[in-house]
GUGUMAR-614181 format. One line per 5 residues: for each residue x, y, z of N, C-alpha, C. Coordinates in Angstrom, 1 decimal. Example, Ala and Ser with C-alpha at 12.3 -4.5 7.8 and 13.67 -1.06 7.14 Angstrom:
13.2 -5.7 7.8 12.3 -4.5 7.8 13.2 -3.3 7.8 ~ 12.8 -2.2 7.1 13.7 -1.1 7.1 12.9 0.0 7.9 .
END
This chain:
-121.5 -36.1 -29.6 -122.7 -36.8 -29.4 -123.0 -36.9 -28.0 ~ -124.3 -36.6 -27.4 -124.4 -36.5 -26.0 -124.9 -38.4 -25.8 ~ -124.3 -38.6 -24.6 -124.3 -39.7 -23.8 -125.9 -39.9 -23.7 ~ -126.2 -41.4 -23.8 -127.7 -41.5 -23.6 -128.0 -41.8 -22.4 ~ -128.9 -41.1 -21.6 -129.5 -41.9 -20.1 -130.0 -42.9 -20.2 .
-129.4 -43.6 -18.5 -130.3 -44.9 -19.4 -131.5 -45.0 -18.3 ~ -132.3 -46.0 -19.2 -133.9 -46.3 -18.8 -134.2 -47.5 -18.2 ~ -135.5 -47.5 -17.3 -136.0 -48.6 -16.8 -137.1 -48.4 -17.1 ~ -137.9 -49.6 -16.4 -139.6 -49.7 -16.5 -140.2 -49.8 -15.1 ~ -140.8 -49.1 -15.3 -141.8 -49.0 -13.9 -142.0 -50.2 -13.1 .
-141.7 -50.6 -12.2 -141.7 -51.9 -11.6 -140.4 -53.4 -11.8 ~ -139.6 -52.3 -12.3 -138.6 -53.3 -12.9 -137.9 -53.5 -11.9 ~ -136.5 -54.5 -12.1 -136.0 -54.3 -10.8 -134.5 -54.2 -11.5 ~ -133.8 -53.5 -10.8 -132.0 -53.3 -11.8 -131.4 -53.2 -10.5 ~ -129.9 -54.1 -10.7 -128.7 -53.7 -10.5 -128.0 -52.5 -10.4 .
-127.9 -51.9 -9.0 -126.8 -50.8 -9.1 -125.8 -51.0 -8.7 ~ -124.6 -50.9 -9.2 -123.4 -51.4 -8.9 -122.3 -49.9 -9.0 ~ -121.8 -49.8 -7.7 -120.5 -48.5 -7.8 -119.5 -49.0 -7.7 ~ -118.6 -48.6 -7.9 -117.0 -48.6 -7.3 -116.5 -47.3 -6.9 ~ -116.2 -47.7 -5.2 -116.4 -46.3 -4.6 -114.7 -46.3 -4.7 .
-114.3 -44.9 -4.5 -113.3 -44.6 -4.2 -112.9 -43.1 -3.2 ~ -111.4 -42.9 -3.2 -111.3 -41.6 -1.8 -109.9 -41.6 -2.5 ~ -109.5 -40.2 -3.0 -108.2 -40.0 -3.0 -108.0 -40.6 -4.3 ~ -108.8 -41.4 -4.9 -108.6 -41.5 -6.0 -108.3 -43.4 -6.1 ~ -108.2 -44.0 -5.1 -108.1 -45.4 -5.1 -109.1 -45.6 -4.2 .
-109.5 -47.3 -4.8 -110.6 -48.1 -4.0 -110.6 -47.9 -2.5 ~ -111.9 -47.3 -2.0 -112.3 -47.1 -0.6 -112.8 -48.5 0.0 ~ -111.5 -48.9 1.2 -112.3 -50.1 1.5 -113.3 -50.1 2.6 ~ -114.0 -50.7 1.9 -115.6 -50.9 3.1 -115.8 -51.7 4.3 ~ -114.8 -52.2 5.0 -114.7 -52.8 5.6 -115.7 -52.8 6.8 .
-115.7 -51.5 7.2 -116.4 -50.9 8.6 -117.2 -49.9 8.3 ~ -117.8 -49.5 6.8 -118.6 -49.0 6.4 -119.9 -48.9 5.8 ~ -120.7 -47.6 6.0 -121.8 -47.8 5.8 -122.5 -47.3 4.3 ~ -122.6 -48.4 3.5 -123.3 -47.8 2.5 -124.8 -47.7 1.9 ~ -124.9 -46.5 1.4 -126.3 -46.1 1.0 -126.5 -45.7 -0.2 .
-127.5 -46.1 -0.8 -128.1 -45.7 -2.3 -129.3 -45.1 -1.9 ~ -128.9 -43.7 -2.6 -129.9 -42.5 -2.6 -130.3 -42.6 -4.0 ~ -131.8 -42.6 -3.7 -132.6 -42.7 -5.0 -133.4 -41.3 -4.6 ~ -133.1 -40.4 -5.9 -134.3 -39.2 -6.0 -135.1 -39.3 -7.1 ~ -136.3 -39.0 -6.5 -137.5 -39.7 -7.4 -137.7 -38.3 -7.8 .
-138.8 -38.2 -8.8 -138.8 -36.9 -9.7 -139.8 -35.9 -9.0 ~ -140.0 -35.9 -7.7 -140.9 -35.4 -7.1 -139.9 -34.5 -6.3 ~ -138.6 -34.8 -6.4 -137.7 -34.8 -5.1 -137.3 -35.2 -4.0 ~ -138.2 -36.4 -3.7 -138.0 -37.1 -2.7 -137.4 -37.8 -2.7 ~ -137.0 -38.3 -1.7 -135.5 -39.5 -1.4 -136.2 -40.6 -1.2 .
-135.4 -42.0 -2.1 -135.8 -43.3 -1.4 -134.3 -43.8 -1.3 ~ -134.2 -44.0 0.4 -132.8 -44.7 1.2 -133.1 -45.8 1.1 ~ -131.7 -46.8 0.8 -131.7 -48.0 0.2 -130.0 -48.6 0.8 ~ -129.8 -49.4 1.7 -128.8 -50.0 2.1 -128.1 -50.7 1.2 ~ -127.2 -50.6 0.9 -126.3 -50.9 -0.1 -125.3 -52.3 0.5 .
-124.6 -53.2 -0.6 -124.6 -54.5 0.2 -123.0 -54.2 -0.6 ~ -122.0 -54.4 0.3 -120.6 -54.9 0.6 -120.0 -56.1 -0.6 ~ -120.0 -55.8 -2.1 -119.4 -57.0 -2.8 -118.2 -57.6 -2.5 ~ -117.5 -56.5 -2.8 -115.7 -56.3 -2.6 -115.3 -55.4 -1.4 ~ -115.1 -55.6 -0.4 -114.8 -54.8 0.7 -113.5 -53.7 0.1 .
-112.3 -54.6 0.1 -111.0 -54.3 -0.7 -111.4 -52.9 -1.8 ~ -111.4 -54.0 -2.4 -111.9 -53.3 -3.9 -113.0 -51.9 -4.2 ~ -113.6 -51.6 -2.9 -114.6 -50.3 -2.6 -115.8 -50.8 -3.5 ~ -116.0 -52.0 -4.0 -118.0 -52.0 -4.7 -118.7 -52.4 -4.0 ~ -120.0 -52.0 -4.0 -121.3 -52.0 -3.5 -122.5 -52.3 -4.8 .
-123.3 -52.7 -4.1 -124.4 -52.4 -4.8 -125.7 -52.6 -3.9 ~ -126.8 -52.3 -5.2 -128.4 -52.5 -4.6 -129.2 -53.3 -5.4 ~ -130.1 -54.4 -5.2 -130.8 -54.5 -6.5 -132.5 -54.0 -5.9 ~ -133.1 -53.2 -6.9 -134.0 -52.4 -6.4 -135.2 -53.3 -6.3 ~ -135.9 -53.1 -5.6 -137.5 -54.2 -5.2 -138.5 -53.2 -6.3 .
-139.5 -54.2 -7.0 -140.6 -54.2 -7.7 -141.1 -52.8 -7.4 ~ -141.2 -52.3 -5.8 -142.2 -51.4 -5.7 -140.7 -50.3 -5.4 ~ -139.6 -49.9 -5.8 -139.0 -48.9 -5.7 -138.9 -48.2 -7.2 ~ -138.6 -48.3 -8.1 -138.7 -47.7 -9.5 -140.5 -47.7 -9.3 ~ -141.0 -46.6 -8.6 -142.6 -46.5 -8.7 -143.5 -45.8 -9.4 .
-143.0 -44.5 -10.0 -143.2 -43.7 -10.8 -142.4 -43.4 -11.9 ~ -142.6 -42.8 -13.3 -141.7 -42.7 -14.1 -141.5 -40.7 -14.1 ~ -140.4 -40.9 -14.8 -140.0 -39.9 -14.8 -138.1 -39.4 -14.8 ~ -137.7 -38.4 -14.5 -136.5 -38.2 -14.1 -136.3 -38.5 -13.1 ~ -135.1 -39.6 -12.6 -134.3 -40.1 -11.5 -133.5 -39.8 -11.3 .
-132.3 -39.6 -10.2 -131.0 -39.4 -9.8 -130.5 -40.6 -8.8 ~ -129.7 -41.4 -9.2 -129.2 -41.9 -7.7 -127.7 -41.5 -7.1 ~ -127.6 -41.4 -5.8 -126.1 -41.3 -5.5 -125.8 -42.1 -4.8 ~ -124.8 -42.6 -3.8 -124.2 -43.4 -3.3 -123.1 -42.6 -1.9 ~ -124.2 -43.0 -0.5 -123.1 -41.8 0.4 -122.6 -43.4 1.1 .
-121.6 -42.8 2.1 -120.7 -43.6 2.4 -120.4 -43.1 3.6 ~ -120.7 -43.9 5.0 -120.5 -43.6 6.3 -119.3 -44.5 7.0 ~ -118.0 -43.8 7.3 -117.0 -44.8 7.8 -116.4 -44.4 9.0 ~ -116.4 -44.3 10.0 -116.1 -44.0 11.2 -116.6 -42.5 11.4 ~ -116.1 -41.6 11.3 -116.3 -40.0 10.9 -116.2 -39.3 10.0 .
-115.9 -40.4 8.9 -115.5 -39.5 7.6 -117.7 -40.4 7.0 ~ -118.1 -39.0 6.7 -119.1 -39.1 5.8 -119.5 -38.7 4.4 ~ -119.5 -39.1 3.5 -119.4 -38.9 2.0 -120.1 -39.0 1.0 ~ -120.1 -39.0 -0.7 -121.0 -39.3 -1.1 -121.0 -39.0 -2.3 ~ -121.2 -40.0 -3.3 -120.6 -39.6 -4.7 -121.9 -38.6 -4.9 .
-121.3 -38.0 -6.6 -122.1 -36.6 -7.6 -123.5 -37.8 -8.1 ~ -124.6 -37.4 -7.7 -125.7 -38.2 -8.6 -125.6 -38.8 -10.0 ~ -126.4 -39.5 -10.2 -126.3 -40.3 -12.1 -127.7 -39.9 -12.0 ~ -128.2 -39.8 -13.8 -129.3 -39.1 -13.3 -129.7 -40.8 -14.4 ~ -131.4 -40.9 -14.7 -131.7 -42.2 -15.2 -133.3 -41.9 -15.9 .
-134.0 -42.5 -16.3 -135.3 -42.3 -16.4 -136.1 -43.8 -16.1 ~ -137.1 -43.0 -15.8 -138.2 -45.0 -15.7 -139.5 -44.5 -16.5 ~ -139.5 -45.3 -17.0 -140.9 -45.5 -18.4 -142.0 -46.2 -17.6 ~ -143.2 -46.0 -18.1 -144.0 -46.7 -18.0 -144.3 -48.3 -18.2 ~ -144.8 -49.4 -17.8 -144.8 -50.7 -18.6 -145.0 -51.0 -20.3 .
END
């Protein structure tokens, strides 16, 4: 049975929450820079600064503003990760946004 994408609404506003990792255990964020890459169905990128939960623990997140889910359509977001010289960046999720 294929996995269902999941959906928002146009103007909504959602939680993105990762748990980053490197090597296979929690990357800590201490001194790092994180970013949520939102690709909107046009292909364009919306950069979105990602906020430090658990430094230790490697989670982040974003909660998106009213006017960022702006159009509907196919979405992708990823999550890159800037930490001294090491630059990174998880495989996209892909998502949909509906109309109201």
């Amino acid at each position: 049975m294929p996995a269902t994408v999941p959906y928002y609404t146009v103007g909504s506003t959602k939680k993105f929450r990762a748990t980053i990792t490197k090597d296979a255990v929690a990357w800590n964020l201490t001194s790092a820079i994180v970013t949520f890459v939102f690709i909107k169905p046009d292909g364009s990128q919306l950069n979105r600064s990602g906020t430090v939960e658990n430094a230790v623990g490697g989670i982040a997140y974003y909660v998106t503003l009213t006017t960022d889910l702006s159009v509907k359509g196919a979405w992708s977001v990823y999550v890159k990760v800037v930490d001294g010289a090491i630059d990174d960046a998880s495989n996209p999720v892909e998502f949909l946004v509906h109309d109201r």
